[in-house]
N, CA, C and O atoms as a Maestro MAE file, in Angstrom:
{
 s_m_m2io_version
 :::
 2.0.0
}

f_m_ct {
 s_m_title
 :::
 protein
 m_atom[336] {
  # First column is atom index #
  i_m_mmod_type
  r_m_x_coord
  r_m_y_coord
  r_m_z_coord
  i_m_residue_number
  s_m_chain_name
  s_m_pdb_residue_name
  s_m_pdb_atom_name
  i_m_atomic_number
  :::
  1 25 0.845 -1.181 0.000 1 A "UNK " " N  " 7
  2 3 0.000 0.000 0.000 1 A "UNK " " CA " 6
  3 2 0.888 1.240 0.000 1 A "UNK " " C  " 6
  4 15 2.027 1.104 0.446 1 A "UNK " " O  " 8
  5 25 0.477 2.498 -0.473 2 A "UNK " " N  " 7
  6 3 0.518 3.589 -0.060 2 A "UNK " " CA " 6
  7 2 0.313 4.562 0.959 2 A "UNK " " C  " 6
  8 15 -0.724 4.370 1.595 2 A "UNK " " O  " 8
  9 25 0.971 5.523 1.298 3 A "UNK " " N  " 7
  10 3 0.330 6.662 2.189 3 A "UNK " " CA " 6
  11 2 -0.184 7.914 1.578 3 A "UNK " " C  " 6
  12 15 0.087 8.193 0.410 3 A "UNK " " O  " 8
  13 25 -0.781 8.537 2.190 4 A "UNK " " N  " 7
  14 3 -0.976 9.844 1.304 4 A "UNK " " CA " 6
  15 2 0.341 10.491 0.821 4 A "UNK " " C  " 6
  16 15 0.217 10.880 -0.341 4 A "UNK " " O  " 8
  17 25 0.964 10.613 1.087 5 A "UNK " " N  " 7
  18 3 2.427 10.932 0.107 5 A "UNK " " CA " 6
  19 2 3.307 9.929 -0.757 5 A "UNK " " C  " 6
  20 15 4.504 9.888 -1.041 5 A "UNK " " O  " 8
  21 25 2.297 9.203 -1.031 6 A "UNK " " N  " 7
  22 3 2.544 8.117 -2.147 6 A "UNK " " CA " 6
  23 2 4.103 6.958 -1.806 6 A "UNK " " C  " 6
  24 15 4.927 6.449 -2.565 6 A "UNK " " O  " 8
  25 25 3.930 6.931 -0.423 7 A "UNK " " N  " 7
  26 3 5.065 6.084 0.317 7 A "UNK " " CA " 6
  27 2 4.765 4.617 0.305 7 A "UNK " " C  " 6
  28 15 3.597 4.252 0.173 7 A "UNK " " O  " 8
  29 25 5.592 3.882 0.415 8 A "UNK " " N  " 7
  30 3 4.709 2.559 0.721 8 A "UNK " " CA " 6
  31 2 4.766 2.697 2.839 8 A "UNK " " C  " 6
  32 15 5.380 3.315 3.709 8 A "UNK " " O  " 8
  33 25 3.553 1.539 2.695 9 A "UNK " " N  " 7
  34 3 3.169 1.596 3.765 9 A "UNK " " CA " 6
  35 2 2.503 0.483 4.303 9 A "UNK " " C  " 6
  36 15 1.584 0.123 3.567 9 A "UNK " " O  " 8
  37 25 2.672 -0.400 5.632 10 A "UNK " " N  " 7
  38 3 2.232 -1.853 5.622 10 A "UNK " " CA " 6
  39 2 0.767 -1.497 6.272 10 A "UNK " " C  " 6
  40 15 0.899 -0.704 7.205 10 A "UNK " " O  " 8
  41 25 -0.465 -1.839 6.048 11 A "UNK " " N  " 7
  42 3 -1.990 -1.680 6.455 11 A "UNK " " CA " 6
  43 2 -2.195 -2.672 7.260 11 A "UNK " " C  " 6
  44 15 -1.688 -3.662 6.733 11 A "UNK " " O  " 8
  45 25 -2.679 -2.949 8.281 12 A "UNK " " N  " 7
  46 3 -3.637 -3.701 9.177 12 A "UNK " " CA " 6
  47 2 -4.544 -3.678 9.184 12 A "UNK " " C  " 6
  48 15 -4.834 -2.535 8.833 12 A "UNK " " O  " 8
  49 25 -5.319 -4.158 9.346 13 A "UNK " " N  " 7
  50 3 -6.656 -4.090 9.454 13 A "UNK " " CA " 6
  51 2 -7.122 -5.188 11.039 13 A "UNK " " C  " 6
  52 15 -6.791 -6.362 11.204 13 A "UNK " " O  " 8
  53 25 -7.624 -4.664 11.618 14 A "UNK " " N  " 7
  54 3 -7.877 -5.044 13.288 14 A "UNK " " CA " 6
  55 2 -9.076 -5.085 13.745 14 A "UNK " " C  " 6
  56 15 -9.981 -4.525 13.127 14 A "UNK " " O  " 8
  57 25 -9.337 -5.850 15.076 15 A "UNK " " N  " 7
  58 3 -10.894 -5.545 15.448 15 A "UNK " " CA " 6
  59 2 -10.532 -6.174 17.092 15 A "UNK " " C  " 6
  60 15 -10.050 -7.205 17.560 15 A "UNK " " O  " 8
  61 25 -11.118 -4.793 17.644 16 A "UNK " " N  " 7
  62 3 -10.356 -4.995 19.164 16 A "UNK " " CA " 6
  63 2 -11.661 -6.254 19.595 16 A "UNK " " C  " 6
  64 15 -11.572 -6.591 20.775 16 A "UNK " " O  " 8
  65 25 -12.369 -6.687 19.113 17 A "UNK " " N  " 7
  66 3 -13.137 -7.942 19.649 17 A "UNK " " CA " 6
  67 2 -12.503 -9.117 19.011 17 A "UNK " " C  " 6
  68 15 -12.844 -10.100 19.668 17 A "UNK " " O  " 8
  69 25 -11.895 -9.391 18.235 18 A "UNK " " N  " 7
  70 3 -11.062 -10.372 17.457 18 A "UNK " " CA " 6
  71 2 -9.945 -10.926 18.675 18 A "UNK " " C  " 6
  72 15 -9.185 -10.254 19.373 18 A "UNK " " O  " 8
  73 25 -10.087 -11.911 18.651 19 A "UNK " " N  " 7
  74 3 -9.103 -12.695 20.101 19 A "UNK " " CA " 6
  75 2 -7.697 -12.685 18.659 19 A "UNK " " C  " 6
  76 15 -6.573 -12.225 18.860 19 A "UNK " " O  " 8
  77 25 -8.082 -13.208 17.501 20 A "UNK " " N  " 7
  78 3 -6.836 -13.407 17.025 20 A "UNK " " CA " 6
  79 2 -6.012 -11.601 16.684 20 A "UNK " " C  " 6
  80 15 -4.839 -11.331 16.945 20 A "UNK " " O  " 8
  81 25 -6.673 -10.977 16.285 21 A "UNK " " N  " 7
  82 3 -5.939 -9.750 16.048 21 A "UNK " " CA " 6
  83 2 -5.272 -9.701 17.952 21 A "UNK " " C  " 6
  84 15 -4.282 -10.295 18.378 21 A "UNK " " O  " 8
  85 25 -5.738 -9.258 18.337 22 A "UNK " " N  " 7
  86 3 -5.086 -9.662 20.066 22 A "UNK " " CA " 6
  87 2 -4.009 -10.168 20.119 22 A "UNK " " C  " 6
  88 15 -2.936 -9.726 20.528 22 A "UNK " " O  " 8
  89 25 -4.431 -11.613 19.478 23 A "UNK " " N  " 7
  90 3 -3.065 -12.121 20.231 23 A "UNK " " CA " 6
  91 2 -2.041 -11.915 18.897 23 A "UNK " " C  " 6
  92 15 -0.850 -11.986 19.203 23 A "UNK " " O  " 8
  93 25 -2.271 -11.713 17.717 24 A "UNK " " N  " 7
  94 3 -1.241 -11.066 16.864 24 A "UNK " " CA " 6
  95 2 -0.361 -9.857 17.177 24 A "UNK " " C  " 6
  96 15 0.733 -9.760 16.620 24 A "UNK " " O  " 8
  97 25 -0.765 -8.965 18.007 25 A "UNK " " N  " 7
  98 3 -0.584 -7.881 18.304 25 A "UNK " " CA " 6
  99 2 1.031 -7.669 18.550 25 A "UNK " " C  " 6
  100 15 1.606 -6.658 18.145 25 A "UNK " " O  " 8
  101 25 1.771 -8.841 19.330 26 A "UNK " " N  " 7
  102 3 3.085 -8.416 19.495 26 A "UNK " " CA " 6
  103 2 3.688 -8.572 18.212 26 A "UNK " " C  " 6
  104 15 4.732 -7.923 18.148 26 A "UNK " " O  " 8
  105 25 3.375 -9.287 17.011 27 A "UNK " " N  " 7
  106 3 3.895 -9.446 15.837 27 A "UNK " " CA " 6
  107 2 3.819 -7.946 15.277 27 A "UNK " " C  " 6
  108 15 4.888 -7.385 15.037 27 A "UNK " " O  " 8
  109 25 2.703 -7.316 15.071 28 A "UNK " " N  " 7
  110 3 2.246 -5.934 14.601 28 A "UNK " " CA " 6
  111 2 3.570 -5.091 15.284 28 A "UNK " " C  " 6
  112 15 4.526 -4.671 14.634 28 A "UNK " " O  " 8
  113 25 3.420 -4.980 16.457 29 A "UNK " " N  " 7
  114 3 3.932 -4.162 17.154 29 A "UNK " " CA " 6
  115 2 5.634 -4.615 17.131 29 A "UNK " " C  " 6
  116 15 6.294 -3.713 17.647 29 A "UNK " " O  " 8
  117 25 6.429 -5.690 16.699 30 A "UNK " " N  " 7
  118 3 7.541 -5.906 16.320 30 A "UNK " " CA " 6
  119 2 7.726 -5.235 14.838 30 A "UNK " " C  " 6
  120 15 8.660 -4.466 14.610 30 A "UNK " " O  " 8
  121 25 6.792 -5.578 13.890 31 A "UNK " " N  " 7
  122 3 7.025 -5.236 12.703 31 A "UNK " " CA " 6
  123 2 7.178 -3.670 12.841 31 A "UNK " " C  " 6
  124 15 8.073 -3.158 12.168 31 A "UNK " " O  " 8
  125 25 6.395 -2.846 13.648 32 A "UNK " " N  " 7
  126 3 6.303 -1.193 13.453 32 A "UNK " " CA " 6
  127 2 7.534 -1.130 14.284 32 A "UNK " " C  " 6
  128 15 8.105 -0.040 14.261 32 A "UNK " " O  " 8
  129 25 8.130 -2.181 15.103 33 A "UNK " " N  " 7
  130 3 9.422 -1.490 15.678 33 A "UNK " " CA " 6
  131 2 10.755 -1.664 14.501 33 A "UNK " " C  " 6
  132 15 11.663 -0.928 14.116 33 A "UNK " " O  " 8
  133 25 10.465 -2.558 14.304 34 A "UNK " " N  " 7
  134 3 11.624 -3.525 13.255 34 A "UNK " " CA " 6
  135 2 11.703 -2.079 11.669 34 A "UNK " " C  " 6
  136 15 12.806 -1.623 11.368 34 A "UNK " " O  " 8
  137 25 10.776 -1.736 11.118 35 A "UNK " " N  " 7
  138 3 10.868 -0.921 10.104 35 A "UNK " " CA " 6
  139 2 10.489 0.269 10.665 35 A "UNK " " C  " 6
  140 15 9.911 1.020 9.880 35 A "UNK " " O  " 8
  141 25 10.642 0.686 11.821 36 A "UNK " " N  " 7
  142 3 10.312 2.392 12.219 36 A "UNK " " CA " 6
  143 2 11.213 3.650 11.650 36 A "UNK " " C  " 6
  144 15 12.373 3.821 12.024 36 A "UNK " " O  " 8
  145 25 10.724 4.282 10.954 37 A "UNK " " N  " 7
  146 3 11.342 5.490 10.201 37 A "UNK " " CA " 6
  147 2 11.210 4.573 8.504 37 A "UNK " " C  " 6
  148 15 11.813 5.228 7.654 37 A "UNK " " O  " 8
  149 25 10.935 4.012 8.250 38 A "UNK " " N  " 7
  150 3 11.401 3.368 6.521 38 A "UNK " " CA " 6
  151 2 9.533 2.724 6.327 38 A "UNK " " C  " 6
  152 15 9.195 2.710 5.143 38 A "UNK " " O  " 8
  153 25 8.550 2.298 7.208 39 A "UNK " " N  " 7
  154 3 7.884 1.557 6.610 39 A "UNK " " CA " 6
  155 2 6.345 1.791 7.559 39 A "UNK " " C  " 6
  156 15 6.077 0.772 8.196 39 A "UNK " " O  " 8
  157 25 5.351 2.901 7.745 40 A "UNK " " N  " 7
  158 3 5.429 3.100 8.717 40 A "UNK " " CA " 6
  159 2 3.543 2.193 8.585 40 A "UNK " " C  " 6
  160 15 2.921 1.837 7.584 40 A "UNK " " O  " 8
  161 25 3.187 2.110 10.039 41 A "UNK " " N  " 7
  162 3 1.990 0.887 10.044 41 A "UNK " " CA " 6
  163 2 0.631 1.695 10.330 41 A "UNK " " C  " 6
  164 15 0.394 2.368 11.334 41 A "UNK " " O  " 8
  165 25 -0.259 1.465 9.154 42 A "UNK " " N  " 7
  166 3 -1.347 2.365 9.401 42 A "UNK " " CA " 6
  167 2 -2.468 0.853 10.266 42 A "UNK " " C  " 6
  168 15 -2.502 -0.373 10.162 42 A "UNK " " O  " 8
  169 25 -3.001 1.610 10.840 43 A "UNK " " N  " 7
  170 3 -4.092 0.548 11.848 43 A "UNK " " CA " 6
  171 2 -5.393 1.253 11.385 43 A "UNK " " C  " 6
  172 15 -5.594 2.467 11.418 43 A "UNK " " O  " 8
  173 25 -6.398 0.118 10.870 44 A "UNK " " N  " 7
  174 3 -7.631 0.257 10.695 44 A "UNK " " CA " 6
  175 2 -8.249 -0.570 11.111 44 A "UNK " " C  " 6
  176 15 -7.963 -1.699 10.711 44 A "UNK " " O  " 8
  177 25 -9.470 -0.411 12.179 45 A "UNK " " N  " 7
  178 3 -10.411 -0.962 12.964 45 A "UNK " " CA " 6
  179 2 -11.671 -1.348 12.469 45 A "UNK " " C  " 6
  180 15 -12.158 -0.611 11.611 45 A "UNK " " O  " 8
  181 25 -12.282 -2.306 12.808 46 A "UNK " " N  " 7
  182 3 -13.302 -3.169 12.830 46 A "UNK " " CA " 6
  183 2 -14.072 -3.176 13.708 46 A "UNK " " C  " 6
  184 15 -13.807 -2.778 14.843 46 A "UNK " " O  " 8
  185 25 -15.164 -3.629 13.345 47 A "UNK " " N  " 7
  186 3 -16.486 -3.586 14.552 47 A "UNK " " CA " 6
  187 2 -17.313 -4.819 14.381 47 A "UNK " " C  " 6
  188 15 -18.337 -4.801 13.697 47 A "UNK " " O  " 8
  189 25 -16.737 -6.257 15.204 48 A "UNK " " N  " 7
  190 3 -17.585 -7.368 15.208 48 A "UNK " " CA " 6
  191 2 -18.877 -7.233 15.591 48 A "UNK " " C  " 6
  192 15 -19.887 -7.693 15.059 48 A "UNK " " O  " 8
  193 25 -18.723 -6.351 16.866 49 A "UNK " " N  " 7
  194 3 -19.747 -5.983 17.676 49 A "UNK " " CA " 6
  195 2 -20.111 -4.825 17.518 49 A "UNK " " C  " 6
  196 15 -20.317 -4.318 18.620 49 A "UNK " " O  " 8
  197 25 -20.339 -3.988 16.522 50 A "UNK " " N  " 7
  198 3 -20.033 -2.393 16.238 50 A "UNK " " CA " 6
  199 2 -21.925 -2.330 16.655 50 A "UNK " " C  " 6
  200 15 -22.889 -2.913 16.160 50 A "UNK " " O  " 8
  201 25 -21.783 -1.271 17.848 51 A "UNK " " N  " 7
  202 3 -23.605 -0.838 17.892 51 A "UNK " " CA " 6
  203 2 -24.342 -1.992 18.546 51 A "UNK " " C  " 6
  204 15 -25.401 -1.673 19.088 51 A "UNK " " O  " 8
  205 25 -23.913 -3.554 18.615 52 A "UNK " " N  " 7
  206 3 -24.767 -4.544 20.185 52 A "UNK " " CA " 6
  207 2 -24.856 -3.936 21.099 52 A "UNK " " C  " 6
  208 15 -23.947 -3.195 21.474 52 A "UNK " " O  " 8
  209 25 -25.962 -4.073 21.713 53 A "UNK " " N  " 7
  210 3 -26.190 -3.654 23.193 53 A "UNK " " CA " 6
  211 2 -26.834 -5.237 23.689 53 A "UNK " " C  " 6
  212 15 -27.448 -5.375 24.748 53 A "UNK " " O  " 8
  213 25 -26.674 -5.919 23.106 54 A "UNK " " N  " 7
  214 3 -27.590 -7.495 24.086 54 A "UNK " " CA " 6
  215 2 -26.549 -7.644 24.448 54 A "UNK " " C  " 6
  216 15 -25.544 -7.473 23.758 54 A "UNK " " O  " 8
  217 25 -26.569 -7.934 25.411 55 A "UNK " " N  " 7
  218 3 -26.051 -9.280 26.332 55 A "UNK " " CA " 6
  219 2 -25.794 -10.562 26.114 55 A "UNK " " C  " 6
  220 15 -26.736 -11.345 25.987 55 A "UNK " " O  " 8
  221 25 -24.268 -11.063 26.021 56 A "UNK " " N  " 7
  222 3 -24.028 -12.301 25.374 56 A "UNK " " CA " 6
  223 2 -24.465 -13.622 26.085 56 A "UNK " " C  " 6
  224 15 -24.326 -13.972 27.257 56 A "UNK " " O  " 8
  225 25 -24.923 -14.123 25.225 57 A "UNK " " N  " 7
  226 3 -25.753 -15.540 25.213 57 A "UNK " " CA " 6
  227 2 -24.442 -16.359 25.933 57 A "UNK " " C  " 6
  228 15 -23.283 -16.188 25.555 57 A "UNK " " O  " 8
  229 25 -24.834 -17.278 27.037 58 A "UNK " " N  " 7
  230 3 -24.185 -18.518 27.485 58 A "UNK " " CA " 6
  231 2 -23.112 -19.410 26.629 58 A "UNK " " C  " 6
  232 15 -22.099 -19.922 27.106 58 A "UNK " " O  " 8
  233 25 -23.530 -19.489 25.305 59 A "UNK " " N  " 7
  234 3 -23.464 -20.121 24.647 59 A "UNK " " CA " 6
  235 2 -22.231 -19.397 23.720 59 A "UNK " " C  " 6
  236 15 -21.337 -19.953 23.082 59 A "UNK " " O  " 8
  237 25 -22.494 -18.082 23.872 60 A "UNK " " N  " 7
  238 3 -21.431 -17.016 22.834 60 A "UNK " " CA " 6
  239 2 -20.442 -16.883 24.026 60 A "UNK " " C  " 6
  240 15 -19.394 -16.273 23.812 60 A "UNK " " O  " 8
  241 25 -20.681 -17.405 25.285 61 A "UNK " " N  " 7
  242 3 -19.509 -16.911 26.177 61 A "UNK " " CA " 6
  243 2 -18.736 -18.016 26.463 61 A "UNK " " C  " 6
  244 15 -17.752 -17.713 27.138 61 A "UNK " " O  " 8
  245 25 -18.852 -19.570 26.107 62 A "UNK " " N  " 7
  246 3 -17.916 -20.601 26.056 62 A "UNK " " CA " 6
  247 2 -17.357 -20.741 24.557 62 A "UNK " " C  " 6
  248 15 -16.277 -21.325 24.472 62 A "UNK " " O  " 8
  249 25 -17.916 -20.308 23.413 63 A "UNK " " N  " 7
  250 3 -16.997 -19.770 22.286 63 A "UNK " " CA " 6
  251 2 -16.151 -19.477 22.712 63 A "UNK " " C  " 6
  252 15 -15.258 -20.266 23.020 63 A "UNK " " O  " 8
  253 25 -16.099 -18.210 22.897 64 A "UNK " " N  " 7
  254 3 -15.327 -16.879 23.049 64 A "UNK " " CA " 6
  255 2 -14.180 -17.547 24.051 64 A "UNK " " C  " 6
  256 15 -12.992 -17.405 23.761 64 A "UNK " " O  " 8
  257 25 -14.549 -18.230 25.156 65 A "UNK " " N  " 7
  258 3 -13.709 -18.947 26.297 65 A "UNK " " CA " 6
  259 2 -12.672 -20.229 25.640 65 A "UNK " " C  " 6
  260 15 -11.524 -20.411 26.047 65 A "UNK " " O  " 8
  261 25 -13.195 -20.883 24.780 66 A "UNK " " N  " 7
  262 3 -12.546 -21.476 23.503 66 A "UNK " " CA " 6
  263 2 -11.560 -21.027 22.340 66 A "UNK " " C  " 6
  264 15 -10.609 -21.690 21.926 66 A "UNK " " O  " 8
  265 25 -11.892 -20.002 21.973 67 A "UNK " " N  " 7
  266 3 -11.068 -19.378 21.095 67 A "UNK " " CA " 6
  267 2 -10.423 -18.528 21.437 67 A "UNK " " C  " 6
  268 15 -9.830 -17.916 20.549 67 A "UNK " " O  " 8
  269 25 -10.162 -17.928 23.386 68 A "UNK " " N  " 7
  270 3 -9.481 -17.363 24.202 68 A "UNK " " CA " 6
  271 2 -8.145 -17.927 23.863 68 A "UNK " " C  " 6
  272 15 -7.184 -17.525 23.208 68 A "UNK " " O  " 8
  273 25 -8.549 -19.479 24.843 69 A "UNK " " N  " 7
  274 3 -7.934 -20.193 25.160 69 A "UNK " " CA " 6
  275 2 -6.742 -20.748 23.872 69 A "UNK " " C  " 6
  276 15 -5.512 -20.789 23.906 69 A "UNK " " O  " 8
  277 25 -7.556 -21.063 22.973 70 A "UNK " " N  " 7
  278 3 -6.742 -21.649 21.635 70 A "UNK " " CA " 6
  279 2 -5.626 -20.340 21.024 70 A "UNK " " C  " 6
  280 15 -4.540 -20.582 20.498 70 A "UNK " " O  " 8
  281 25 -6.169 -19.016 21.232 71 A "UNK " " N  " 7
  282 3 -5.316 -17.715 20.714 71 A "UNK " " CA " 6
  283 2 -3.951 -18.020 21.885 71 A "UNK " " C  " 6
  284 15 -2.883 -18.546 21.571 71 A "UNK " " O  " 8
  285 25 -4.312 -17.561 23.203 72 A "UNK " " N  " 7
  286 3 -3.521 -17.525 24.118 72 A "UNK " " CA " 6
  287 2 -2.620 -19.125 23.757 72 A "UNK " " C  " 6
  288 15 -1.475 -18.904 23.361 72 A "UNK " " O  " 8
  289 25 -2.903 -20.288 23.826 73 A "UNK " " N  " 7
  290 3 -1.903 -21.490 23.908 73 A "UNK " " CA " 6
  291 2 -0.941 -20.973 21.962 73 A "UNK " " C  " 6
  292 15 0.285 -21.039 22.051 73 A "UNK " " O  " 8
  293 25 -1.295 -20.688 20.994 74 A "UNK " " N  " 7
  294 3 -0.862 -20.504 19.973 74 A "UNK " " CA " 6
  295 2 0.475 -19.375 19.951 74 A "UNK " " C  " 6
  296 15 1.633 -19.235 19.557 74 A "UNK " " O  " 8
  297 25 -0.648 -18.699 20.700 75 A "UNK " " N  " 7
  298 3 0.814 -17.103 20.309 75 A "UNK " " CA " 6
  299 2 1.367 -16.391 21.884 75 A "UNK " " C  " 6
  300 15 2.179 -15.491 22.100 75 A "UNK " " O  " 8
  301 25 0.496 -17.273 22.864 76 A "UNK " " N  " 7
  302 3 1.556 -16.787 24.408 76 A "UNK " " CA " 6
  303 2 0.818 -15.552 24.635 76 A "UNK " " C  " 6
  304 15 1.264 -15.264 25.746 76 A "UNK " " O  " 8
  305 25 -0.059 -14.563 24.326 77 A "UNK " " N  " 7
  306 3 -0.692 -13.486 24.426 77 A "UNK " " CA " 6
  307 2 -1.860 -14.117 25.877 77 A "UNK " " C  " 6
  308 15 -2.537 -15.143 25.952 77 A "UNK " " O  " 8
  309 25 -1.652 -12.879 26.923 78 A "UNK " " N  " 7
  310 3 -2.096 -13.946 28.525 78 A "UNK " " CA " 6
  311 2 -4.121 -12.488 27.637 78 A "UNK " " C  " 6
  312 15 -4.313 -11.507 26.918 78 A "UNK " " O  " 8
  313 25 -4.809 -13.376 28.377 79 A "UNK " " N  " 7
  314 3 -6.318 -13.185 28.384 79 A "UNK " " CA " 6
  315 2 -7.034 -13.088 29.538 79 A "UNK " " C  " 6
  316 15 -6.948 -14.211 30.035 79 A "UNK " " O  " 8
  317 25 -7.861 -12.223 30.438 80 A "UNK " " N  " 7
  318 3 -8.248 -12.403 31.616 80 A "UNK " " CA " 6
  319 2 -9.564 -13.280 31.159 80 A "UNK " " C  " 6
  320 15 -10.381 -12.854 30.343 80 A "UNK " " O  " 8
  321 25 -9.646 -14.434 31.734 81 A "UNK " " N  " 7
  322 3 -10.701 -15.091 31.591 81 A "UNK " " CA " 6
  323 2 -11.701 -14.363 32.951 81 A "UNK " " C  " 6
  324 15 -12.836 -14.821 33.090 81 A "UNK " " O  " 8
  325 25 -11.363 -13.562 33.636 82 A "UNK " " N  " 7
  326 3 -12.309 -13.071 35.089 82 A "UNK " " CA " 6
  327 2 -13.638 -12.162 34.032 82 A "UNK " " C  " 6
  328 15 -14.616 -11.652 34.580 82 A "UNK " " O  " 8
  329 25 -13.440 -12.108 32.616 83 A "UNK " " N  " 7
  330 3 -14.787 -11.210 32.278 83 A "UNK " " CA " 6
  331 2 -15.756 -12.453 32.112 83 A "UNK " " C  " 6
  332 15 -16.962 -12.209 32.138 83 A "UNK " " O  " 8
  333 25 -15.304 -13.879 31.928 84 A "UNK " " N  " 7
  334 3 -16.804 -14.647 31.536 84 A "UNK " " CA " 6
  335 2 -17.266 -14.756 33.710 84 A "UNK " " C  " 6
  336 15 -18.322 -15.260 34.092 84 A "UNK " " O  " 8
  :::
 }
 m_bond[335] {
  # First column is bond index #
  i_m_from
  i_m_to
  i_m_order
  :::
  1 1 2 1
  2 2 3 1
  3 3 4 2
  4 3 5 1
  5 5 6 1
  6 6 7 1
  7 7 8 2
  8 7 9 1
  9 9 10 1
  10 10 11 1
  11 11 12 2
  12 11 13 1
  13 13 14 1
  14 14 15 1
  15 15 16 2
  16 15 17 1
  17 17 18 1
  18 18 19 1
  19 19 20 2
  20 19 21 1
  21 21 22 1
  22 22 23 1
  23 23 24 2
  24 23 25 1
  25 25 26 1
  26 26 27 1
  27 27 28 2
  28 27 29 1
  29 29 30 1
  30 30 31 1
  31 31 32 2
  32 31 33 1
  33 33 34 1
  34 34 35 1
  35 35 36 2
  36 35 37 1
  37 37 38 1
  38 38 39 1
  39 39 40 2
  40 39 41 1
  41 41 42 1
  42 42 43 1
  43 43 44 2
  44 43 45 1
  45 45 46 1
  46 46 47 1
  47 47 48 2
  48 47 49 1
  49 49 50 1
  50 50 51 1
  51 51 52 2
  52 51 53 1
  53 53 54 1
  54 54 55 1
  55 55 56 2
  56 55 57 1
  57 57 58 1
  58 58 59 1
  59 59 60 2
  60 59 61 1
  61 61 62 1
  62 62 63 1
  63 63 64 2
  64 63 65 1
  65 65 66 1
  66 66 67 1
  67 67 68 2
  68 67 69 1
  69 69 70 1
  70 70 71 1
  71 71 72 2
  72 71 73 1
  73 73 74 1
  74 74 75 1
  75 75 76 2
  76 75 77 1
  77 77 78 1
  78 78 79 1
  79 79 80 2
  80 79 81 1
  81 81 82 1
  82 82 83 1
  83 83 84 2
  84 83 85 1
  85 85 86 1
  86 86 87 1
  87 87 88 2
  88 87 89 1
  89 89 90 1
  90 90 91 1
  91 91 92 2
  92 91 93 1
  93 93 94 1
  94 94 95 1
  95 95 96 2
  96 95 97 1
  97 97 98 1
  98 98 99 1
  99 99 100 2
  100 99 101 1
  101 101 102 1
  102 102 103 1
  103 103 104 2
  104 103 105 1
  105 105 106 1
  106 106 107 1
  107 107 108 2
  108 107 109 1
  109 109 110 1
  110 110 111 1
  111 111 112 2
  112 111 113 1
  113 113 114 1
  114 114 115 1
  115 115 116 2
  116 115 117 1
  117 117 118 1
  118 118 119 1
  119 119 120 2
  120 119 121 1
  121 121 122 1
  122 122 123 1
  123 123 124 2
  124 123 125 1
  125 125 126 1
  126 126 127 1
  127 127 128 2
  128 127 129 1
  129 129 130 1
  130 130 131 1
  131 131 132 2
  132 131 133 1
  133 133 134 1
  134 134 135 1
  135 135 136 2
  136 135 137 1
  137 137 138 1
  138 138 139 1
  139 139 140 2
  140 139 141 1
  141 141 142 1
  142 142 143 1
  143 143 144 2
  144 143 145 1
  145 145 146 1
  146 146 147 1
  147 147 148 2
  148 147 149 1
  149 149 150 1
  150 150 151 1
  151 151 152 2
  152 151 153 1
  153 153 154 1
  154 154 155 1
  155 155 156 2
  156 155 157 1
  157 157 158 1
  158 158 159 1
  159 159 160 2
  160 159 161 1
  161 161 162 1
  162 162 163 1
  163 163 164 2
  164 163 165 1
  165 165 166 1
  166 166 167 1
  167 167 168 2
  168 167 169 1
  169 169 170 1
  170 170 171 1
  171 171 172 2
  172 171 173 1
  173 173 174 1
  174 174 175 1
  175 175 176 2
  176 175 177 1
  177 177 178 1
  178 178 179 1
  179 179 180 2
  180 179 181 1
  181 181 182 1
  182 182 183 1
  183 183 184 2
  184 183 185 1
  185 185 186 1
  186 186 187 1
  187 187 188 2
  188 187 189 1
  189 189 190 1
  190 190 191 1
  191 191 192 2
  192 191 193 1
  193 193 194 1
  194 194 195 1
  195 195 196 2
  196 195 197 1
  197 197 198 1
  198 198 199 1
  199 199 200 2
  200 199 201 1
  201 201 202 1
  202 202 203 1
  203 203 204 2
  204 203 205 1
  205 205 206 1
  206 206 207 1
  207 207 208 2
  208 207 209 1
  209 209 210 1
  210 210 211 1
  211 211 212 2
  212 211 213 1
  213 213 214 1
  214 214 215 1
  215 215 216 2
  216 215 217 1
  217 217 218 1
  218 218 219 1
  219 219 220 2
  220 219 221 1
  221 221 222 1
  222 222 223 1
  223 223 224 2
  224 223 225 1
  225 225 226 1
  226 226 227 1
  227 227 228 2
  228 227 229 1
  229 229 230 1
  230 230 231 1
  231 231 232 2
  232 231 233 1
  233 233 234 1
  234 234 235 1
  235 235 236 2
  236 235 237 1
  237 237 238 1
  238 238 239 1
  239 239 240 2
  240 239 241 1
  241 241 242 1
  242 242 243 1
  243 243 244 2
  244 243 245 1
  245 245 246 1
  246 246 247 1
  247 247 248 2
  248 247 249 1
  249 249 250 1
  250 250 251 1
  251 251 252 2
  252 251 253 1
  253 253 254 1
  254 254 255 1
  255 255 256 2
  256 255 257 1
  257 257 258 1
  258 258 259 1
  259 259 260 2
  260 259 261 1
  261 261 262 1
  262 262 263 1
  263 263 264 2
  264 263 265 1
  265 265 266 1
  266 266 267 1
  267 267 268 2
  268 267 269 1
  269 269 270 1
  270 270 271 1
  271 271 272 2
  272 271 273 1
  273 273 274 1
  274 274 275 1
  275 275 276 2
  276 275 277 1
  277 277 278 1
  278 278 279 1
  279 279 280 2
  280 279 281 1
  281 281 282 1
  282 282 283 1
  283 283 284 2
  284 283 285 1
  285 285 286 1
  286 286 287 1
  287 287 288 2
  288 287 289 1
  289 289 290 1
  290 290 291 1
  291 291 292 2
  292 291 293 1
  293 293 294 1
  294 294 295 1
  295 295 296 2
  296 295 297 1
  297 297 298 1
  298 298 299 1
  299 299 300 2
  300 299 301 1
  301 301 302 1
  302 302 303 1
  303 303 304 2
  304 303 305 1
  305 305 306 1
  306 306 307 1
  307 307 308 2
  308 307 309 1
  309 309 310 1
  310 310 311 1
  311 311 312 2
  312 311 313 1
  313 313 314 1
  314 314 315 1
  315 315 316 2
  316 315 317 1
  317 317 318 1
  318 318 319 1
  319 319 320 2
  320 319 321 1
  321 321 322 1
  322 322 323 1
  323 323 324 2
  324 323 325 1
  325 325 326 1
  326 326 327 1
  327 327 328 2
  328 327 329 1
  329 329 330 1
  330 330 331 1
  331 331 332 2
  332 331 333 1
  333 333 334 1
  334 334 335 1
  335 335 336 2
  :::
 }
}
């Protein structure tokens, strides 16, 4: 990609409800250290949940406790399980 001054530039694209963007995060954050000044990292956000107001179902909260768990054992990124 580009920047507005026609630079290249590496894009993300993220979603702070995404367990995997999460636990990717120290990779992101190596890469913007690793090329800082030469390559610089634009962050664009997502909305899984953009505008819910229900209350998650039983059922959406042992997912979520599942695919915690599987992010955290994969990439070492720690998760407070104290919100289920």
């Amino acid at each position: 990609m580009s920047d507005e001054t026609g630079g290249p530039h590496f894009l993300y694209v993220a979603d702070p409800m995404c367990s995997w963007c999460y636990g990717f995060s120290p990779v992101i954050a190596a890469l913007a250290q690793q090329f800082a000044g030469r390559l610089p990292v634009r962050v664009v956000m997502g909305g899984l949940r953009a505008g819910n107001t229900h209350p998650m179902r039983a059922e959406d909260k042992e997912k979520i406790r599942g695919a915690w768990t599987r992010v955290s054992a994969a990439s070492g990124q720690p998760f407070d399980f104290a919100f289920f």
